[in-house]
C-alpha positions in Angstrom: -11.5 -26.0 122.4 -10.3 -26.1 118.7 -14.0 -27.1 117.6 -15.4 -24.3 119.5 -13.0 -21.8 118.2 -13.1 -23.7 114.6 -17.6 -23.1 115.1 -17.2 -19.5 116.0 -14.9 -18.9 113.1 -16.9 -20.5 110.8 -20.2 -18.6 112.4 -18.5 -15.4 111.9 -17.8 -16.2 108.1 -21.2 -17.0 107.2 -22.9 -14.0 109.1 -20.4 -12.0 107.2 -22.0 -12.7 103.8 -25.5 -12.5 105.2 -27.8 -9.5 103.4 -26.6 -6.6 104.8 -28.9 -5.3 107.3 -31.5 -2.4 106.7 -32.5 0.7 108.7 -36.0 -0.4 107.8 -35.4 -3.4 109.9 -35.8 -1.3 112.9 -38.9 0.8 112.1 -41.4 -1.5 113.1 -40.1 -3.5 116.1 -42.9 -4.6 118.7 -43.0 -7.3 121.3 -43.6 -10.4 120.6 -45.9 -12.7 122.9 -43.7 -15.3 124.8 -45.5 -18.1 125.9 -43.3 -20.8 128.0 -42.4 -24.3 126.6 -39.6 -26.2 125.9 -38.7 -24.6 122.6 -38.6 -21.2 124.5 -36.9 -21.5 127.1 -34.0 -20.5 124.6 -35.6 -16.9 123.7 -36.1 -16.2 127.5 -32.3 -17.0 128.2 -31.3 -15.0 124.8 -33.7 -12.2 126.3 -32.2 -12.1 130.0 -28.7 -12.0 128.5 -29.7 -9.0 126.4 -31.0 -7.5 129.7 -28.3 -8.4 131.9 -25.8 -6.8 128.8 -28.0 -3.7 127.7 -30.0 -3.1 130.4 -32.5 -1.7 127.6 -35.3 0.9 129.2 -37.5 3.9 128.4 -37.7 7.2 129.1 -41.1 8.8 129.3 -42.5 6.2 127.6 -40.5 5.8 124.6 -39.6 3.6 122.9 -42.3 1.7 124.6 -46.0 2.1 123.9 -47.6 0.0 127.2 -47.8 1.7 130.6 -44.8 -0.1 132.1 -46.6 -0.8 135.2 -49.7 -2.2 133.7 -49.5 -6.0 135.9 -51.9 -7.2 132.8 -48.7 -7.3 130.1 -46.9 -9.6 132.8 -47.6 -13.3 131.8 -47.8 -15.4 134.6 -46.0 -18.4 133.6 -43.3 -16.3 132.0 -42.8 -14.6 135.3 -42.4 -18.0 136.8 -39.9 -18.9 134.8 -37.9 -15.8 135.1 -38.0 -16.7 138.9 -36.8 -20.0 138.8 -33.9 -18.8 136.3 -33.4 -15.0 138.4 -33.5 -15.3 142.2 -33.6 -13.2 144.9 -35.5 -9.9 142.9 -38.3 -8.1 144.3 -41.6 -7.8 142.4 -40.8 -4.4 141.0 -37.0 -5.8 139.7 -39.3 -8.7 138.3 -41.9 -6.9 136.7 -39.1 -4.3 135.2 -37.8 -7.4 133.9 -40.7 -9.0 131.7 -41.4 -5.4 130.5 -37.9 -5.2 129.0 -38.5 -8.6 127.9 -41.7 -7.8 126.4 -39.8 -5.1 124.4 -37.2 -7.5 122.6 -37.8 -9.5 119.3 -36.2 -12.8 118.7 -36.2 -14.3 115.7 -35.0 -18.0 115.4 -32.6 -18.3 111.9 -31.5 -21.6 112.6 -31.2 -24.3 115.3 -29.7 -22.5 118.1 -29.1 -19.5 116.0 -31.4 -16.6 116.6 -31.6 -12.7 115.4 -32.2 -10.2 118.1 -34.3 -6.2 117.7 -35.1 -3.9 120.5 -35.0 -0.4 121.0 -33.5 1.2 124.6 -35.0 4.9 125.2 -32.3 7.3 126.7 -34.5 10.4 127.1 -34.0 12.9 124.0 -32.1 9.5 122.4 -33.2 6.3 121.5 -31.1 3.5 120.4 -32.0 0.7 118.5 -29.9 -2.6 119.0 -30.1 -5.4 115.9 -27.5 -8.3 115.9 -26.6 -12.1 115.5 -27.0 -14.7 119.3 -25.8 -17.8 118.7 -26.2 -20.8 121.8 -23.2 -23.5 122.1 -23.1 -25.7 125.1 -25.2 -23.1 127.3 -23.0 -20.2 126.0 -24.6 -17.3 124.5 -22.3 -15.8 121.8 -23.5 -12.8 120.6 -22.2 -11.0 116.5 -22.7 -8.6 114.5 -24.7 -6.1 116.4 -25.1 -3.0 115.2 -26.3 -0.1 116.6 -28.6 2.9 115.4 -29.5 6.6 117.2 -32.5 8.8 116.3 -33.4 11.6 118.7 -36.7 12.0 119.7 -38.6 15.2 121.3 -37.9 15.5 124.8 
């Protein structure tokens, strides 16, 4: 217990004299492709936590840019593996699921050390979500997230 606190200390130290993050950062944020292997099954976990935590969505269409019903931005292996990791949904759950998936950016800084972006539309406000994950021993530790607003047209 001493070695985890003693990590998380120390993770907390460095991230505090990282570059200080930038309003720019958030400007530009798009999905990126996720393609299943071994090395990500790590983003998809860090991606259903953010989920499960933010429950990130859209309202009329923005933030997102895709028709969130279009069954062409589903991948099929991603939605198997969301499956085997999330049981019991119904196809709708599911495919609400991999769109807010598709809508997060992960960024790996180190081993088992990733950034996170996304944006989660609230009709009239949108609120964009950057911040630190960190994975020790199948825990997902999240720091430093900071949060933006900007109102849109509704």
């Amino acid at each position: 217990m001493q070695k985890l606190f003693l990590l998380i200390f120390v993770f907390n130290i460095v991230l505090f004299f990282c570059s200080p993050i930038q309003k720019s950062d958030y400007q530009s944020i798009q999905s990126d492709s996720v393609l299943v292997s071994d090395a990500n099954n790590n983003v998809i976990k860090l991606k259903l936590y953010l989920i499960e935590k933010y429950n990130p969505g859209d309202c009329f269409g923005m933030p997102s840019i895709r028709n969130p019903r279009d069954r062409a931005n589903i991948n099929p292996e991603l939605l198997v593996k969301v499956k085997e990791l999330l049981k019991n949904k119904t196809d709708k759950e599911y495919d609400d699921i991999i769109r807010q998936m598709n809508n997060i950016r992960i960024e790996q800084v180190q081993t088992n050390e990733y950034n996170f972006f996304f944006k989660d539309g609230k009709c009239c406000t949108i609120i964009n979500y950057k911040g630190r994950l960190l994975i020790l021993s199948d825990n997902i530790y999240e720091s430093n997230t900071i949060t933006t607003t900007e109102e849109v047209p509704c």
